[in-house]
KEKE-3310 file (N, C-alpha, C; in steps of 0.2 Angstrom, whole numbers, plus 5000, padded with zeros to 4 digits):
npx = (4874:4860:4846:4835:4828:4828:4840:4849:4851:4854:4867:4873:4873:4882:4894:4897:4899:4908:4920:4919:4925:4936:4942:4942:4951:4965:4964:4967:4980:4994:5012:5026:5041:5058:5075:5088:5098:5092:5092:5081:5065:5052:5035:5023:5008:4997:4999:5011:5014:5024:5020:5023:5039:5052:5065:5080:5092:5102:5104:5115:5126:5128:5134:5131:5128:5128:5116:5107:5106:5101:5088:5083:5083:5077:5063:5062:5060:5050:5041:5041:5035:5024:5016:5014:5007:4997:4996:4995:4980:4973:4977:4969:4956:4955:4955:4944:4935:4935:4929)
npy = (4949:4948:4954:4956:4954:4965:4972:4962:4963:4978:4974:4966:4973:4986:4979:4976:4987:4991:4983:4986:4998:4996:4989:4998:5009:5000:4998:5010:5012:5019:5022:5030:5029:5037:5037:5039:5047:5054:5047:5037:5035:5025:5019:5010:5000:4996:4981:4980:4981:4986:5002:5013:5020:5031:5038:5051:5064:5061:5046:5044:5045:5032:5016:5002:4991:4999:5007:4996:4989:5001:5003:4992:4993:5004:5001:4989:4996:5004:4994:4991:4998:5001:4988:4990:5003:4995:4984:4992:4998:4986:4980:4990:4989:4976:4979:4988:4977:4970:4975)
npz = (5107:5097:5098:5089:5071:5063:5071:5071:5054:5052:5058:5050:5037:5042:5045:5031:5026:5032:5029:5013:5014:5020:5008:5000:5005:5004:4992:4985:4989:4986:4984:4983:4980:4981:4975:4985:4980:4971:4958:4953:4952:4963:4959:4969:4970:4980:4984:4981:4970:4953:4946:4943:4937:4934:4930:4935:4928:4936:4935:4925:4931:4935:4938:4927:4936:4949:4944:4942:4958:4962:4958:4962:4975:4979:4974:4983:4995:4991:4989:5003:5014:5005:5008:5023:5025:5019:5027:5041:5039:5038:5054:5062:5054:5061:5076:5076:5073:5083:5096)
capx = (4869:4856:4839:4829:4829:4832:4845:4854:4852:4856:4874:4879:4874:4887:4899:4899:4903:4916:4924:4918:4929:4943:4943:4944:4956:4969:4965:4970:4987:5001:5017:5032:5049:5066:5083:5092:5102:5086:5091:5077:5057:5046:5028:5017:5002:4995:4999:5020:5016:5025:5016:5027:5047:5055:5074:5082:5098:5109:5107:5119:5133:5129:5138:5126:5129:5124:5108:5103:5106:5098:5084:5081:5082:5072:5058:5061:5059:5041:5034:5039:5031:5015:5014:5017:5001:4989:4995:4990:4973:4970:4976:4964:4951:4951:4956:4938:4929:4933:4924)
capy = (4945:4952:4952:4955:4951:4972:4971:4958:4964:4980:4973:4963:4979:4990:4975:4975:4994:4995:4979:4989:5005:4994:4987:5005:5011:4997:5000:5017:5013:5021:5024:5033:5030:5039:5033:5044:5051:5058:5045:5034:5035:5018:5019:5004:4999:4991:4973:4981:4978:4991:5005:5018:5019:5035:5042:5059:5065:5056:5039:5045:5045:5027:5011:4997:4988:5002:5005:4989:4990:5008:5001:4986:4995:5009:4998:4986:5000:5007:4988:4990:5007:5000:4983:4992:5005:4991:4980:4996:4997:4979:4981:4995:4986:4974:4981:4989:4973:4966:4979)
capz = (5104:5093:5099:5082:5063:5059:5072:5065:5046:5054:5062:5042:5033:5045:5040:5024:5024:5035:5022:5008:5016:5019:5002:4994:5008:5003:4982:4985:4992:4981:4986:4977:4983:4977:4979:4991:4975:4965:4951:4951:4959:4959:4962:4967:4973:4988:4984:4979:4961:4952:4942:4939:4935:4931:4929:4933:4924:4938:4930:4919:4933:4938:4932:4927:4943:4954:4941:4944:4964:4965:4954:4967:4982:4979:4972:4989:4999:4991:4992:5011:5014:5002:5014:5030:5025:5022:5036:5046:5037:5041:5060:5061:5055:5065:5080:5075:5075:5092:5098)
cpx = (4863:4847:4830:4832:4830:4837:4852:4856:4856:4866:4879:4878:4881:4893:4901:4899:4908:4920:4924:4923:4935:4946:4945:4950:4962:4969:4967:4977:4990:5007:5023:5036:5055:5072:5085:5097:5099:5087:5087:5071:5055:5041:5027:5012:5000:4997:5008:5021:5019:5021:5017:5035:5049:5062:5075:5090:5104:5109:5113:5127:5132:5133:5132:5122:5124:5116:5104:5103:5101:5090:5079:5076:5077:5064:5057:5058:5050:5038:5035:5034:5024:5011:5012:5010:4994:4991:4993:4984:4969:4971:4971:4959:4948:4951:4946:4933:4929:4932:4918)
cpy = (4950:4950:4951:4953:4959:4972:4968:4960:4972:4980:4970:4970:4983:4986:4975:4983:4996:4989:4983:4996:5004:4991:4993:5009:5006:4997:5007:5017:5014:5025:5026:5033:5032:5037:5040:5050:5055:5052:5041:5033:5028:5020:5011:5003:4997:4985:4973:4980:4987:4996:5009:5016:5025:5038:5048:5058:5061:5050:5038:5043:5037:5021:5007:4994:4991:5005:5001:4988:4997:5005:4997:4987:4999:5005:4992:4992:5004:5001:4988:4993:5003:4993:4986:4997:5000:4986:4986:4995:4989:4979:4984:4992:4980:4974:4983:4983:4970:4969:4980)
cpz = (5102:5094:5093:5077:5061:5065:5071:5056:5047:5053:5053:5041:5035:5043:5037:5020:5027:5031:5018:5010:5016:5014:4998:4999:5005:4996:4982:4986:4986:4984:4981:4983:4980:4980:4983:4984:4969:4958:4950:4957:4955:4963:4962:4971:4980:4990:4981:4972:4960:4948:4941:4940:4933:4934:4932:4928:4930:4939:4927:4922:4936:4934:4930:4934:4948:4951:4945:4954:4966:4963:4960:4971:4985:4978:4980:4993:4998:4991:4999:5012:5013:5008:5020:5030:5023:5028:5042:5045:5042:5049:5061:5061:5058:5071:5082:5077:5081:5097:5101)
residu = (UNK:UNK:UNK:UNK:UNK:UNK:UNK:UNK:UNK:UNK:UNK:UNK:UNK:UNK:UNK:UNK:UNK:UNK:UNK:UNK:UNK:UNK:UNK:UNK:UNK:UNK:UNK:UNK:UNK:UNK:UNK:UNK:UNK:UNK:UNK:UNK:UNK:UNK:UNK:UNK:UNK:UNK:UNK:UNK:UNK:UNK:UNK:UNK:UNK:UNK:UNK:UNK:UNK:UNK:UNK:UNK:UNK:UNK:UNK:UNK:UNK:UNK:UNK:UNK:UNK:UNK:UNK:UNK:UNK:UNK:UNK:UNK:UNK:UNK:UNK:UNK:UNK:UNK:UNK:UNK:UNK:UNK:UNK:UNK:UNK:UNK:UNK:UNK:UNK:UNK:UNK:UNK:UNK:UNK:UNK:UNK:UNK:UNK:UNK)
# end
């Protein structure tokens, strides 16, 4: 319980900086995944959208099929990764607040 009017304005202000930290800790999140066989890295964001895509030279030995499976996968695999660092953040934070 907050016995004044500057310890309460105090108590939001610290709020609304440890929100504001967590907000720019979670827009920073970028993950880059490669397939196990170097032929394709995905990047994405915090939210698993993608934002980067790029090839090596052993594309070339894939069929379509496994393209498009390698393609997938790896891209599965960086939206985990990306979820799985803000679901920490968010633990984190509020781990914090019930404190």
């Amino acid at each position: 319980m907050v016995e004044t009017m500057d310890e309460l304005i105090a108590r939001v202000q610290q709020q609304v900086y440890r929100m504001t930290d967590l907000h720019e800790a979670m827009t920073g999140i970028v993950v880059s995944e490669t397939s196990p066989d170097g032929a394709v890295t995905v990047e994405v964001d915090g939210n698993a959208a993608p934002i980067g895509l790029s090839f090596s030279g052993a594309i070339s030995k894939l069929s379509p099929a496994e393209f498009e499976k390698t393609v997938v996968e790896t891209a599965r695999a960086a939206a985990a990764r990306a979820i799985s660092e803000k679901a920490e953040l968010i633990t984190t934070f509020n781990s914090e607040s019930a404190r």
